[in-house]
N, C-alpha and C positions, 0 to 999 in steps of 0.2 A: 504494500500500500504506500503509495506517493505523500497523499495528505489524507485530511477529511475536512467533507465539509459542511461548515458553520453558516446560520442560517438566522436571519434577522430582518424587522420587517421598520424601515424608514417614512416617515410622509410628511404632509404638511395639513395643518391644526391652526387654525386661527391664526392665519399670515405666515407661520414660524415653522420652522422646519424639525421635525423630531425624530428621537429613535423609540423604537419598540411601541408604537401604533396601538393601544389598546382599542378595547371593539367597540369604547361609546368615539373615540377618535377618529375611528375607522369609518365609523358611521355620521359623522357629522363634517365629518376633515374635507380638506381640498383634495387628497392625493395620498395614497396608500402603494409604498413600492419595499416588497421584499425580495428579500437579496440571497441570493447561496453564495458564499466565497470561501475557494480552499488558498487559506492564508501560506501557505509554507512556498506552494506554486504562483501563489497571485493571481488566480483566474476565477473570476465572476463565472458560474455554473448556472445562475437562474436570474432572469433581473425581469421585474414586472411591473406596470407601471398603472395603477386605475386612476386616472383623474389628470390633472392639468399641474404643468410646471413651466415657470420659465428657464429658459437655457443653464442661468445662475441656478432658480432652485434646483433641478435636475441634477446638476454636479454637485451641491450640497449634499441633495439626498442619497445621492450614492454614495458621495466620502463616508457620510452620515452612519450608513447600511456599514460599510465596509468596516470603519471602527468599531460598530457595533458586533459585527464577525466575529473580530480578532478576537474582541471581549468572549462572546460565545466560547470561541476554539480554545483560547485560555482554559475556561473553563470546564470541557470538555475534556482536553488533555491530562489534566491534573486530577478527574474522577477515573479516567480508563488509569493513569499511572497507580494510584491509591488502590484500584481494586484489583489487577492485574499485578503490580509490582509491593505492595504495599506502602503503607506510612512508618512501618516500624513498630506500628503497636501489636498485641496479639490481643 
């Protein structure tokens, strides 16, 4: 396995651009765009877009998606490491 990949959903909410879109956001927002990115390769694997962005927010909401990935994958790695490799506790 090369990477894996981390999965996170960007949009825009009352003018302002965010991460992690909850579903009253999702539903009232301008623009809901989730993201698949395997961080290790740097390749966006899913990018979706419902709603309306200008050129600016667009690239926002991607970087946006994209930080929020890394976050994810962080996260991810460090539960497959602890349950696979342990923490050292028994």
């Amino acid at each position: 396995m090369r990477d894996m990949v981390a999965a996170c959903a960007a949009g825009k909410a009352a003018d302002t651009i965010i991460l992690d879109v909850n579903n009253e956001e999702d539903q009232a927002g301008q623009a809901d765009m989730p993201i698949g990115y395997m961080p290790s390769l740097e390749k966006i694997t899913l990018l979706q877009l419902d709603g309306v962005l200008t050129p600016a927010e667009y690239k926002k909401c991607v970087e946006t998606g994209i930080h929020g990935c890394k976050i994810v994958y962080e996260l991810q790695r460090k539960a497959l490491t602890e349950k696979y490799f342990g923490n050292g506790e028994k």
